[in-house]
N, C-alpha and C positions, 0 to 999 in steps of 0.2 A: 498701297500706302506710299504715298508718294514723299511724307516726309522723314523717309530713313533716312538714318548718317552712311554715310560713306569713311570707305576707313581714313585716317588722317586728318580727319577733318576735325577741330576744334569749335568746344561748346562752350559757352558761357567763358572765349579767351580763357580755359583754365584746363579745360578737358578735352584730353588727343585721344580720338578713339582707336583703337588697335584693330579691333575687329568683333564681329557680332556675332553675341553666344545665345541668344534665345528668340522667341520672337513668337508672341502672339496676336491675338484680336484686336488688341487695343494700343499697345506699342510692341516695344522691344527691348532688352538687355542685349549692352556693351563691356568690353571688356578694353578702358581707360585707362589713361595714364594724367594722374594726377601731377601738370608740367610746375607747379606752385612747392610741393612738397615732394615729385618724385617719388611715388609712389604706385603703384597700380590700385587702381578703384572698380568696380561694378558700376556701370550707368543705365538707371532704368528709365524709361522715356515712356511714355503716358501721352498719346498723340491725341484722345478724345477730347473735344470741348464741352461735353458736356456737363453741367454742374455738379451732376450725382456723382459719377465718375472722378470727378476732379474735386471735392470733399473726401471722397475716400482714400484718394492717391496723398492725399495731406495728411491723413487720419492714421493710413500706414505709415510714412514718415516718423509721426509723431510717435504713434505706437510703438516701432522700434528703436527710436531714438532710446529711451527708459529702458530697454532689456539688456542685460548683462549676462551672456550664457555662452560658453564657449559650443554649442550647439545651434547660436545666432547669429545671423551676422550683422557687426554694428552699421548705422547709418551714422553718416558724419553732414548730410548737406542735403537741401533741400531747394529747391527753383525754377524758377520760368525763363526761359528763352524763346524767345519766337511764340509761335502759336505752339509751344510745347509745354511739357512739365515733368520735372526729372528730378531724380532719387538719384543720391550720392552712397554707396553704401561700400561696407568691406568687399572685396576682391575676394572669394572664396576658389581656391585651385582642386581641379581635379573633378574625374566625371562626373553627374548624376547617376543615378540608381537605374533609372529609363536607359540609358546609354548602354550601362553595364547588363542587362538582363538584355537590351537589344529585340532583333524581332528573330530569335532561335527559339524561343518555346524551350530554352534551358534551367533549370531550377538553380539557384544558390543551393551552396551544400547546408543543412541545416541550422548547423551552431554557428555559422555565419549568418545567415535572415534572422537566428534569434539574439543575435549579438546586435544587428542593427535596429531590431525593433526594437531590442531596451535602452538603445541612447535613444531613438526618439520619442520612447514613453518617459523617458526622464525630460525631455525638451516639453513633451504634454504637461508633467506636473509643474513643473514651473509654471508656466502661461498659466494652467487652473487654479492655481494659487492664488490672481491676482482679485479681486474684490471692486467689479463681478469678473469673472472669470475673463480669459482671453480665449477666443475659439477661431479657430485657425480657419478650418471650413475647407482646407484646398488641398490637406495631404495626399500627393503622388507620387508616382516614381519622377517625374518630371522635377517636383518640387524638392528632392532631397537630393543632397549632395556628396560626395565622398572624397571625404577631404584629407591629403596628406599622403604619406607612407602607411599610417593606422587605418586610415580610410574612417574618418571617423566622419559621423551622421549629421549634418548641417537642415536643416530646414529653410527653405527660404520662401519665396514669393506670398506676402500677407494680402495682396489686395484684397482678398473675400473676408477677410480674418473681421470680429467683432470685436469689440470688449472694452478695455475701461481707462484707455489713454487718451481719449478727448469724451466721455460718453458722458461732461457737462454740457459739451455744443449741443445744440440740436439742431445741427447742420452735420453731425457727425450721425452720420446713418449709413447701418454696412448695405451693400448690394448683393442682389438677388444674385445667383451663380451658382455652377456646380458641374462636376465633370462626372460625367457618367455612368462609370465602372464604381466609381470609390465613393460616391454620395450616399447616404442614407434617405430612407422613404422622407423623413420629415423636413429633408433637406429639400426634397425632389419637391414635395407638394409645399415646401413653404409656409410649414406649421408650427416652424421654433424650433431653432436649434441650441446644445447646451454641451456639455462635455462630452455626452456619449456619442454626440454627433463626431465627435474626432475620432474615441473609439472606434466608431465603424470605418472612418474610410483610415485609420490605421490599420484594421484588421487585412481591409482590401486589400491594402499594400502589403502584408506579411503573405496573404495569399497569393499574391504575385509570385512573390522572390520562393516561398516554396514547393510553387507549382510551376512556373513561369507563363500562366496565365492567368488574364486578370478574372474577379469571378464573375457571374452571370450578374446582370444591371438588376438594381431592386424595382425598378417597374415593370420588368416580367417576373423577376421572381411574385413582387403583390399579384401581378395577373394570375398566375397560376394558383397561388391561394384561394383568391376570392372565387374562381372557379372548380377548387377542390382537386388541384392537378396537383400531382408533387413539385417538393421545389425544386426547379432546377439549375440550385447551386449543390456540386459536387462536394463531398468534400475531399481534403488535400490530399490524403492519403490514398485516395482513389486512383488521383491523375498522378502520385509519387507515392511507392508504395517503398521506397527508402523511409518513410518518416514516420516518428514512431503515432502511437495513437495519441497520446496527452498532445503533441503539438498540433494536431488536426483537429482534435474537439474543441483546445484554445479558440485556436483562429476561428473554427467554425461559430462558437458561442460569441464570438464579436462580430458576428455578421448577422447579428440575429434582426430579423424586419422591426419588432417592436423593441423600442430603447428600453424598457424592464427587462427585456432575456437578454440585454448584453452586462458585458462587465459595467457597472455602475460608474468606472473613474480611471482612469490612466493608472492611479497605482495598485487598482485591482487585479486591471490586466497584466500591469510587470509583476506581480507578486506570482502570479500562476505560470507563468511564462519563467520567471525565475527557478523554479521548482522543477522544472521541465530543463531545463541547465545544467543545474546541480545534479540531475540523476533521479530527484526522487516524482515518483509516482502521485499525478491526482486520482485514479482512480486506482484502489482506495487511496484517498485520501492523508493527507498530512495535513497540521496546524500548520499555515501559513506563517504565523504570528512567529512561527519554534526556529524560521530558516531565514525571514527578509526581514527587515524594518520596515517595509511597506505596510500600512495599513491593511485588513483582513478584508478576505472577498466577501461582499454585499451579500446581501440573502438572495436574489437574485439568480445567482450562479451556483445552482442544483448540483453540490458536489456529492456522491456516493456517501452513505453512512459509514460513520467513523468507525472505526476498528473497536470493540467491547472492550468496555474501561478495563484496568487491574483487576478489580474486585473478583470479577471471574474468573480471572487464572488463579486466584488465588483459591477458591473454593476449589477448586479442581484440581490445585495440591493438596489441601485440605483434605479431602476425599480419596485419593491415592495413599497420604501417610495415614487416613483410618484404616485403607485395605488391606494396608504394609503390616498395620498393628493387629489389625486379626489376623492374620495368617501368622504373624510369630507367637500372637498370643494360642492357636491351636498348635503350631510345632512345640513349644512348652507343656502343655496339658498333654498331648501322645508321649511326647520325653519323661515328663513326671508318670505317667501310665507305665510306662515300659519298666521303668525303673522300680517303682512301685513291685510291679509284677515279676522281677529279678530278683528282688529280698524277700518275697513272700515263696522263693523255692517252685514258683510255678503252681499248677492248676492240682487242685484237689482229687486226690486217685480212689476211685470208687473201690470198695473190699471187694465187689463181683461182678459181673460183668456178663449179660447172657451170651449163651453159646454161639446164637447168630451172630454177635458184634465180630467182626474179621478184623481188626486194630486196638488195640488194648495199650495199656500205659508198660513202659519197659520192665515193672516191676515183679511182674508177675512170672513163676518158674516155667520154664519150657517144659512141654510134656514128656511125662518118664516116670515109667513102672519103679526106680530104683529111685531110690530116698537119696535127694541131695545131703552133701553134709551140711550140719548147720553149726552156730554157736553154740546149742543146746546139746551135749554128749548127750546120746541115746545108747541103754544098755544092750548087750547082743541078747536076739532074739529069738526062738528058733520059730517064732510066728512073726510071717511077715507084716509089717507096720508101715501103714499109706506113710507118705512123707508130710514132715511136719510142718506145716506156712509156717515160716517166721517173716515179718514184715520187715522190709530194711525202714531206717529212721524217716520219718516225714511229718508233717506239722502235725498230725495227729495219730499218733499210732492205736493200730487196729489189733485185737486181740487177735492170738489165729482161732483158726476155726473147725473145728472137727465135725467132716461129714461122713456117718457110718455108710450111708448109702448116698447113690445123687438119689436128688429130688429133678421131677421134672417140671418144676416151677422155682426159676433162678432167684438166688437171693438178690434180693432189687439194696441200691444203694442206700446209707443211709437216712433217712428223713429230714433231719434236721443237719443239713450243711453247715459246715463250721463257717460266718463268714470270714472275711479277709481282714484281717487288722495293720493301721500302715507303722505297725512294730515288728519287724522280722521277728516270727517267732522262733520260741526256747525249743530247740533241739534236745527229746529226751531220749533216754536211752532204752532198747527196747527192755520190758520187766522179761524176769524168767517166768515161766509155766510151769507149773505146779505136775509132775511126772501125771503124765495121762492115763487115763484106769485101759487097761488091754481092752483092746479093739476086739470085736466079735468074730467067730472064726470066718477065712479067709471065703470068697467065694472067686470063683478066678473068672466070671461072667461079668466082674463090679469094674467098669472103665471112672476112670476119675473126671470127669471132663475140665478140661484147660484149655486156658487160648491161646492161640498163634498170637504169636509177637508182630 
């Protein structure tokens, strides 16, 4: 390039150049001293003469003349000098993005790559807003700047950029171009490019800064497809395994080969990237709509099914307070049972009881040849007299019972069981007995049979 500036040397009598800050294929970036207004400026120089070339270098001019974004930098001046042609633009201080990642193979710490991807996905909504769109085409580390104390995200160089600040000329026609890492397939084959085209080589560049490598070029990645080889783009969290999964799958879903598997639109990709910020989780998923203002992710971007509406928590308290309610409704019913069976004095006491049963009711006299006393005075006798059952009170008193002799067939209980009534019954009193006719004489072989308590 034989027509660089040298430093000091004045362009257009207006412009002292300081010294040079860039320098590619086709010219160069200056960093000027505007001697007119005392200022420092950017001077970008456009050495080609060729027509297409030099349409576009006006058409960038023009384009960003109209933009107002503190994420742009303004042009002030546009002109020819010599066989040259040069762009007058703000003075943007402070490294690019390429400087700062350098050639260490070092990653940015997370929340910083995603702090600078969202100022320049807000730099993207703008431009995409314009009607038709504006499409950058050139996002790199090279191309971003870090400006200030803030280090805040600047975009610059549009020479590739399309869109709709002269798109009545039809002289205004963007050129073909592309950088290799951060291009997209449709970029690469020259089949149309549209917003997702930025998406992609923005995602490239988030990939950069949280791997600190760029990713694999998409014309091997399509090789490897088209021959059924996996692809080989990594993802982040492979080559950084500091980062969590949501920002890996991010980046990685805007690197997708065909523009339907990527984020549909700048404020797609900040809305999931936002989320990823704040703490919360895409997978499972949240309502975008519930945390950013950004527009919602396109169908596109296959997020995890959403967490089961209310309605089934709510049946499955639902189902819990019925479990709750039977179970107190049977601790009621045993309660009213017990109680029930409290006032009714307990279980019904058979008059007899065969000889085999070894457990009998408390009521019954312990065995003994000698006649307990009872209520009923009994006259003295000089023939002995079995002892006389008197029943103590109970819900049904049983007459006693005079056996001359045992039998060896037990008296079985009564037949017809008194049932249970829920009236505590009338406690009567036992009747007296009508004096008993003399017992037949004694035989002293006669055992009474009684049962163990």
């Amino acid at each position: 390039m034989d027509n660089m500036l040298v430093d000091q040397s004045i362009v257009s009598n207006r412009y002292q150049i300081v010294r040079q800050i860039g320098r590619g294929g086709m010219g160069a970036v200056y960093e000027a001293l505007d001697l007119r207004l005392q200022t420092t400026v950017a001077l970008k120089q456009r050495m080609t003469v060729d027509d297409t070339y030099r349409h576009a270098f006006e058409r960038e001019a023009r384009m960003l003349a109209k933009l107002r974004h503190p994420g742009l930098p303004i042009v002030s001046d546009h002109f020819f000098d010599g066989g040259n042609q040069f762009l007058v633009m703000e003075y943007v201080a402070g490294p690019s993005l390429h400087d700062v990642l350098g050639d260490q193979k070092i990653p940015l710490d997370e929340a910083e790559a995603l702090r600078i991807a969202d100022q320049l996905l807000e730099i993207l909504e703008y431009l995409h807003a314009y009607t038709p769109p504006i499409i950058h085409r050139d996002i790199k580390p090279q191309n971003i700047k870090l400006s200030g104390e803030s280090r805040r995200a600047v975009l610059i160089d549009f020479g590739l950029a399309k869109g709709s600040a002269a798109a009545s000329s039809p002289t205004m026609i963007s050129i073909f171009g592309y950088t290799r890492n951060y291009a997209p397939p449709e970029q690469i084959n020259n089949t149309g490019t549209d917003q997702r085209t930025d998406v992609y080589s923005l995602g490239a560049t988030l990939y950069h800064m949280l791997t600190g490598e760029a990713p694999a070029p998409a014309e091997i990645r399509m090789f490897a497809a088209v021959n059924g080889q996996p692809d080989p783009l990594k993802f982040p969290n492979e080559l950084n395994p500091r980062l969590s999964r949501d920002v890996s799958v991010a980046c990685t879903t805007s690197l997708a080969l065909a523009p339907a598997g990527r984020f549909q639109s700048a404020p797609a990709m900040r809305a999931a990237l936002r989320l990823t910020m704040l703490g919360k989780r895409l997978w499972p998923s949240t309502s975008t709509t519930e945390l950013v203002s950004s527009p919602p992710l396109p169908p596109t971007f296959h997020l995890p099914p959403p967490p089961p509406p209310p309605p089934a928590a709510r049946d499955q308290s639902r189902r819990m307070r019925m479990i709750f309610a039977l179970v107190a409704l049977a601790l009621v019913v045993l309660l009213g049972a017990g109680a029930a069976f409290a006032l009714m004095g307990g279980p019904l006491r058979p008059t007899a009881t065969p000889p085999s049963v070894t457990a009998a009711p408390p009521t019954v006299a312990p065995p003994t040849r000698t006649p307990r006393p009872s209520a009923t005075p009994v006259p003295p006798s000089t023939t002995p007299v079995s002892p006389t059952r008197t029943p103590r009170p109970s819900a049904t008193p049983v007459p006693p019972t005079h056996t001359p002799r045992p039998s060896a067939t037990p008296v079985p209980p009564s037949a017809i069981p008194v049932p249970p009534t829920p009236k505590p019954p009338t406690r009567v009193p036992p009747t007296r007995t009508p004096k008993p006719p003399p017992p037949p004489p004694p035989d002293d072989n006669i055992i009474i049979p009684t049962i163990a308590p």
